[in-house]
C-alpha positions in Angstrom: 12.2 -19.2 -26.6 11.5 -23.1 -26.7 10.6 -25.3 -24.2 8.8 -25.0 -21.1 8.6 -21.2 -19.6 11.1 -20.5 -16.3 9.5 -18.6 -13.4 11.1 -17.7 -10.5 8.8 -16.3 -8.0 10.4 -14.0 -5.3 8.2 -13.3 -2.1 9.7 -11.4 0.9 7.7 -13.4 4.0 5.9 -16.8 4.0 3.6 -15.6 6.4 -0.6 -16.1 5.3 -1.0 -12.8 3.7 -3.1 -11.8 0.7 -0.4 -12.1 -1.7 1.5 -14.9 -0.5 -2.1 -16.7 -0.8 -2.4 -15.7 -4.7 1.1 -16.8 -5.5 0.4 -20.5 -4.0 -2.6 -20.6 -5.9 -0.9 -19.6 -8.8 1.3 -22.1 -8.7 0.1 -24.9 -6.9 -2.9 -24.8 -10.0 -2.6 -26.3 -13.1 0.2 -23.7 -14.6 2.2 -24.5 -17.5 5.1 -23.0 -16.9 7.7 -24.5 -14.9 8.1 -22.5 -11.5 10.6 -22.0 -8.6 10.2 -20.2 -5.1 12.5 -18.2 -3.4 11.5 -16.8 0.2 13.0 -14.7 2.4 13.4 -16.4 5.5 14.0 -19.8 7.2 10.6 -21.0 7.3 8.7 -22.5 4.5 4.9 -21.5 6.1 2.5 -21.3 3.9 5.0 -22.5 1.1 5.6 -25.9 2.7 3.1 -27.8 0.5 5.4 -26.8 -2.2 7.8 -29.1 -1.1 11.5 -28.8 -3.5 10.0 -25.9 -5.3 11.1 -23.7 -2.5 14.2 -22.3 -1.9 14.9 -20.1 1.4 17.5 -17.3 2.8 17.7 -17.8 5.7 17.3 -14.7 7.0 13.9 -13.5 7.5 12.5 -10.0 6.7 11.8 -7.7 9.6 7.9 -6.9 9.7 7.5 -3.0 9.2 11.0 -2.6 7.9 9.7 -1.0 5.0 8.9 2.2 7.0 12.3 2.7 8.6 12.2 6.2 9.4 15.3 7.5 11.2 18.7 6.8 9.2 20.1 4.1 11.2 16.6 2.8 10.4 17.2 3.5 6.4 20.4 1.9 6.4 20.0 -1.2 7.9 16.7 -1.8 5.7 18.9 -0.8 2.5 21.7 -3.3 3.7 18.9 -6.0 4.0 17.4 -5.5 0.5 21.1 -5.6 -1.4 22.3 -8.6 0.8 18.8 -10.2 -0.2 19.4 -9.3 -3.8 22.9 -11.3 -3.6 20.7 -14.5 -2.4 18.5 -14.2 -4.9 21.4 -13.8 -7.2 22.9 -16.9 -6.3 20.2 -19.3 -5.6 19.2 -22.5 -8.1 16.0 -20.6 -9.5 17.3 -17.4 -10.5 20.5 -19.2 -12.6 17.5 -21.1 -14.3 14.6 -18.9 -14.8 13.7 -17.1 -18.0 11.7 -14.5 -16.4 11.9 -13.3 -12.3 8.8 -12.7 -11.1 8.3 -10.3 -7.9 4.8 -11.5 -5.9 5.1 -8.3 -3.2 6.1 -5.0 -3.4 9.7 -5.4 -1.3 10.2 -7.8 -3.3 10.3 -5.7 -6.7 13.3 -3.5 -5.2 15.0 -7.0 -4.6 14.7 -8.1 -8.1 16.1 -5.0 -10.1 18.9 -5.2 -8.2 19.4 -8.8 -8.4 18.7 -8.3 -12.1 21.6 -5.6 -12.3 23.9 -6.9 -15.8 21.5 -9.7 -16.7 19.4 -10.0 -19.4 16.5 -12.0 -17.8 13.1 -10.7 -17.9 11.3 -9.0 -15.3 7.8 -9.0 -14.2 6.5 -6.6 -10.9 3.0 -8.0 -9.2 1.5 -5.0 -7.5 -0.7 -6.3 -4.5 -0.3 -3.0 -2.6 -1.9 0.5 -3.9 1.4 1.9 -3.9 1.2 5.1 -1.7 2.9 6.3 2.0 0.1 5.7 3.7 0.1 1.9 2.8 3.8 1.4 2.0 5.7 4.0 3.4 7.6 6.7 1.7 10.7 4.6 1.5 9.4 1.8 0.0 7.2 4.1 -2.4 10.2 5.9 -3.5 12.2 2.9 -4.0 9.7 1.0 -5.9 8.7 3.9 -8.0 12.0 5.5 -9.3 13.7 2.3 -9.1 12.5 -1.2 -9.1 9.9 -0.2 -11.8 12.1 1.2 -13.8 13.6 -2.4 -15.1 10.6 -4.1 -15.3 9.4 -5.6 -18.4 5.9 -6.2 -16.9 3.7 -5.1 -14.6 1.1 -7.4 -13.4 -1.4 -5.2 -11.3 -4.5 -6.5 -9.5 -6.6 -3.5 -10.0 -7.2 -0.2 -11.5 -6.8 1.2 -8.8 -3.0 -0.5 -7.8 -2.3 0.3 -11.1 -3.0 3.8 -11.6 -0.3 4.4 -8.2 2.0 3.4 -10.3 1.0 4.5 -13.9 3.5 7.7 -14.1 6.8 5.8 -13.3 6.4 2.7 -15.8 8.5 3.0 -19.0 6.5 2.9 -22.3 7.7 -0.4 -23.6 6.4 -2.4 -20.1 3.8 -4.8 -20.4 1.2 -3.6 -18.5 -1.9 -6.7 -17.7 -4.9 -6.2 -15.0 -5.2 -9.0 -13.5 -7.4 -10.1 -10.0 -5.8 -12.7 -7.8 -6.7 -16.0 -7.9 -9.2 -16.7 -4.8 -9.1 -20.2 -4.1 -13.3 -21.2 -4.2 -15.3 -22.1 -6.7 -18.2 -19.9 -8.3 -21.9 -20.9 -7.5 -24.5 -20.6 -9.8 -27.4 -19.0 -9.2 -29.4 -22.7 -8.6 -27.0 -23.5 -6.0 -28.3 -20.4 -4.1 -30.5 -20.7 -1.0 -32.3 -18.7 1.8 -30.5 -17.8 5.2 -31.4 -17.8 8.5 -31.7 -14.6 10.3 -32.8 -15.2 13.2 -29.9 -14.8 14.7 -28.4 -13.1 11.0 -24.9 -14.1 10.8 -22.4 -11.9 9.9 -18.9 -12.6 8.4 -15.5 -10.7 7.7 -12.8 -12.8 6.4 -9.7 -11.0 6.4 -6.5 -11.5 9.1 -6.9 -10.0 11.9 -4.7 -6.4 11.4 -5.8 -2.7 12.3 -6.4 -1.5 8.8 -8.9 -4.3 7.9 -11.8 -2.6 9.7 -12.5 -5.8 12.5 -12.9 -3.2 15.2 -15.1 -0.9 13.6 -17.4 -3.8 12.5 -17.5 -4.8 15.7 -18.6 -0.9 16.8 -21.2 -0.4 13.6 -22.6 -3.9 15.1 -23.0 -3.2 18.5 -23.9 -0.1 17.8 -26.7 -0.2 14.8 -28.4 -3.3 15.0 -30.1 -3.0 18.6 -33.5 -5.0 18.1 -32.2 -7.4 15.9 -30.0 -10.3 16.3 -27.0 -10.8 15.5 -23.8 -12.7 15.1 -20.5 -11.9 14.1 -17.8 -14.2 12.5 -14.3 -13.3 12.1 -12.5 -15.5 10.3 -8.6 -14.8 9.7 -5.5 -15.3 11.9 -2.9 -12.8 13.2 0.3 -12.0 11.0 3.2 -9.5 10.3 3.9 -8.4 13.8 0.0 -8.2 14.9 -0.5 -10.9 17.5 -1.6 -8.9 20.4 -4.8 -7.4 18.1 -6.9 -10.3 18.5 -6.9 -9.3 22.4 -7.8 -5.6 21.6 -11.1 -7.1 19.2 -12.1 -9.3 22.4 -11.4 -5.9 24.7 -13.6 -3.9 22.8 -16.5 -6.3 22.5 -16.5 -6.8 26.2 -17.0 -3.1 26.4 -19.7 -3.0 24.1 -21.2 -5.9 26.2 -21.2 -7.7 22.8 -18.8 -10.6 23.6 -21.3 -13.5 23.5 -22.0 -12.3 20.3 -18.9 -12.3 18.3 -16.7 -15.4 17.4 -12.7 -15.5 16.4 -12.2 -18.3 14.3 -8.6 -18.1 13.4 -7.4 -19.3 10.2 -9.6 -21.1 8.1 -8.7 -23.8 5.6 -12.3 -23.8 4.0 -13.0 -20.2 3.4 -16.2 -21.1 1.1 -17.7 -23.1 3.9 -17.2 -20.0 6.3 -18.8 -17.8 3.8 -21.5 -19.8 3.3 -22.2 -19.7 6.8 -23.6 -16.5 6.7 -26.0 -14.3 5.8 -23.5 -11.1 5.2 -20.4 -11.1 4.6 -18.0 -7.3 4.9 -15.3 -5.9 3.8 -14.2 -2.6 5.8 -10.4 -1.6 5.3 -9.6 1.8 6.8 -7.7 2.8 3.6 -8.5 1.9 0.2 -8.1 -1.9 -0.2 -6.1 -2.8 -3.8 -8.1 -5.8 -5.0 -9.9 -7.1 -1.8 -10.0 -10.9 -2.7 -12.1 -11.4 0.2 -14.9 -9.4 -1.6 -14.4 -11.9 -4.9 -15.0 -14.7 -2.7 -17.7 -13.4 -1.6 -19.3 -12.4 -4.6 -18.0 -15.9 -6.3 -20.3 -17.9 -3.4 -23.7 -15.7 -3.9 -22.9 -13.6 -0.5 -24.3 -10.5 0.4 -21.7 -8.0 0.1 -21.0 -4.7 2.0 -17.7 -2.9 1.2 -16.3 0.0 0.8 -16.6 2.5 -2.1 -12.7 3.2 -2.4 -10.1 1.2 -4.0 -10.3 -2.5 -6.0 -13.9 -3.5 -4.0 -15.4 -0.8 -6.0 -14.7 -1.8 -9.3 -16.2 -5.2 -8.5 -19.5 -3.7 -6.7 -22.2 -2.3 -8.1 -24.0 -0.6 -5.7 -27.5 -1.7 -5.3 -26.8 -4.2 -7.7 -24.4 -7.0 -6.9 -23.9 -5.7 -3.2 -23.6 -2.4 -1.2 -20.7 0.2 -0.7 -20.4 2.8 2.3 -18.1 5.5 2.3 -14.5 4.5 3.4 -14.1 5.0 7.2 -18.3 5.9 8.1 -18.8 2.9 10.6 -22.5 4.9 11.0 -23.0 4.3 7.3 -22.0 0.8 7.9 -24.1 -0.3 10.3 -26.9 1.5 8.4 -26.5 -0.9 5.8 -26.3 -3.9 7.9 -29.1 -2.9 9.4 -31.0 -2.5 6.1 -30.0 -6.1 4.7 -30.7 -7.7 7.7 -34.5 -6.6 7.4 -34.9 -6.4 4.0 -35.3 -10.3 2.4 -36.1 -9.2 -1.1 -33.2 -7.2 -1.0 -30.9 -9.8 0.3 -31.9 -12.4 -2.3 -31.7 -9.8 -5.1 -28.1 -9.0 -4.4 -26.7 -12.9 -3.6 -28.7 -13.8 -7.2 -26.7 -10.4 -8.7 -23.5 -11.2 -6.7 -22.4 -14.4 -8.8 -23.3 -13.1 -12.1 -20.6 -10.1 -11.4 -19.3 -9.4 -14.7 -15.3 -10.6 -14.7 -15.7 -12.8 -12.4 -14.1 -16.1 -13.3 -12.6 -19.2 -12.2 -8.7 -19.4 -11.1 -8.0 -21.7 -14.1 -8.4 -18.8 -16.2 -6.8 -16.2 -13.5 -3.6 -18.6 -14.1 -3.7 -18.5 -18.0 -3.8 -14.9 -17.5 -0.6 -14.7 -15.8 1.2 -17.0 -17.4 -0.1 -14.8 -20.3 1.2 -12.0 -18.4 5.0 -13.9 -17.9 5.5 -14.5 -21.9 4.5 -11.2 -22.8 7.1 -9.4 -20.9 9.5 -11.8 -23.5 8.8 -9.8 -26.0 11.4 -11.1 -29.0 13.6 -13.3 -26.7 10.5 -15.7 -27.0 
């Protein structure tokens, strides 16, 4: 092809989520291709800085729909995903757009069928390990048999997202590994300092949901650093149908008798600044995490990392090295290693100074290049 490259990027919600985070990064960066937005919905959200770029449905997404068990259930969510495949269909971007690029996992069933009889190219970001547990058999089925099936590439955040997938993509698919773009710079290893620990400050950034592990950091802390102390951070707001979770944290702390201690700071704007903050930062999912960009933003600001040894956080961590990894789900094994790094000060300035030298780690300049790498690949001869 000549000219300027076409994206359209389709995203199901413009709620703050992981992957609607990587896709205004990727775009709102210096890329150099020419891109377009379509959202399911009627509010902009976290799009709105993109002004024009955006095109809406209308009709938002219902939270959860993806596991629809019972077949009223089924039916309504299939209904949803072919009238969403006729917006798409019809809207500026897609009539435009050399290649349609799907940013979440719905959104991949979307696209192959509002890529039914055209000849437009197709590229699938996987952001979700693609199992029931995480997805729901529907959506697993869907995505797997059919919405992979047309794509021309596959853009997957990790090893791990990718090898969910491996056995349904077609031979000729462009397959890239690629991490999300995590929106702070890298420091070097001058710009690291010494933290306070007296109290030591501890940090999870990640919205506040059931599966990212809040309320069993706030158990392993209560619970294994008695003689020490401490103070918890939890940076991250409520989304996709989760509101009333931030009142179960501050329910459980009060039992613990650990309220005083802990601190909900909602969304934050300046996620370096917050990690900064602290002396340890955590990552704790209760089922294995598919990139974790929260643990690259930690690692790119010299933190001290715990996470856990299942999913994309453990191909970034080495243990020992560049931060720590407990077993997925073993809140004792948790707080034993908060425990540890909060008395041990060569160890904490062994693995900050090891964190931002974390092989693969790079800026979101090149994280952009990559895709757009990615997009002109899955050309192949129409380029």
């Amino acid at each position: 092809m000549t000219g300027m490259l076409r994206v359209l990027h389709l995203d199901h919600t413009s709620e703050p989520g992981g992957a609607e985070f990587a896709l205004l990064r990727l775009v709102q960066g210096p890329c150099s291709w020419s891109p377009s937005v379509f959202v399911s919905g009627d509010d902009p959200g976290i799009y709105a800085p993109l002004g024009d770029v955006v095109t809406l449905s209308g009709v938002p997404q219902r939270p959860g729909a993806t596991s629809a068990g019972s077949l009223r259930e089924r039916i309504r969510f299939g209904v949803g995903i072919l009238t969403e495949a006729g917006r798409v269909r019809r809207s500026p971007g897609f009539k435009s757009a050399d290649v349609v690029h799907a940013n979440t996992t719905r959104m991949i069933v979307v696209a192959r069928l509002a890529l039914l009889f055209s000849r437009k190219r197709f590229v699938a970001s996987l952001r979700d390990i693609v199992t029931p547990e995480a997805l729901g058999s529907l959506t697993v089925t869907l995505v797997r048999r059919v919405g992979l099936g047309r794509a021309d590439g596959v853009i997957a955040n990790s090893r791990a997202t990718l090898e969910s997938v491996q056995p349904w993509l077609r031979s000729s698919t462009e397959i890239s590994v690629i991490a999300s773009p995590i929106g702070v710079s890298k420091r070097t290893r001058n710009e690291l300092r010494e933290w306070e620990i007296d109290p030591v400050v501890i940090c999870m950034v990640a919205r506040l949901d059931p599966w990212k592990g809040q309320i069993e950091l706030i158990d392993a802390c209560a619970r294994h650093l008695s003689g020490i102390p401490w103070e918890l951070r939890l940076a991250g707001g409520t989304a996709f149908g989760h509101e009333e979770f931030a009142e179960k944290l501050r329910s459980r702390a009060d039992e613990l008798g650990v309220t005083d201690r802990i601190h909900f700071l909602g969304h934050v704007s300046d996620v370096a600044a917050v990690i900064d903050s602290a002396a340890v930062t955590v990552q704790f999912s209760t089922r294995p995490e598919p990139l974790g960009q929260n643990v690259l933003q930690y690692l790119a600001r010299g933190s001290v990392v715990i996470a856990v040894n299942a999913g994309g956080p453990a191909e970034w961590i080495d243990h020992g090295v560049n931060g720590l990894l407990v077993p997925l789900g073993d809140v004792g094994a948790l707080g034993a290693a908060l425990r540890r790094v909060s008395t041990d000060d060569g160890l904490r300035r062994s693995l900050a100074t090891s964190a931002v030298s974390t092989a693969g780690l790079v800026g979101d300049d090149e994280i952009v290049a990559a895709h757009e790498s990615a997009f002109r690949s899955s050309l192949g001869d129409h380029q």
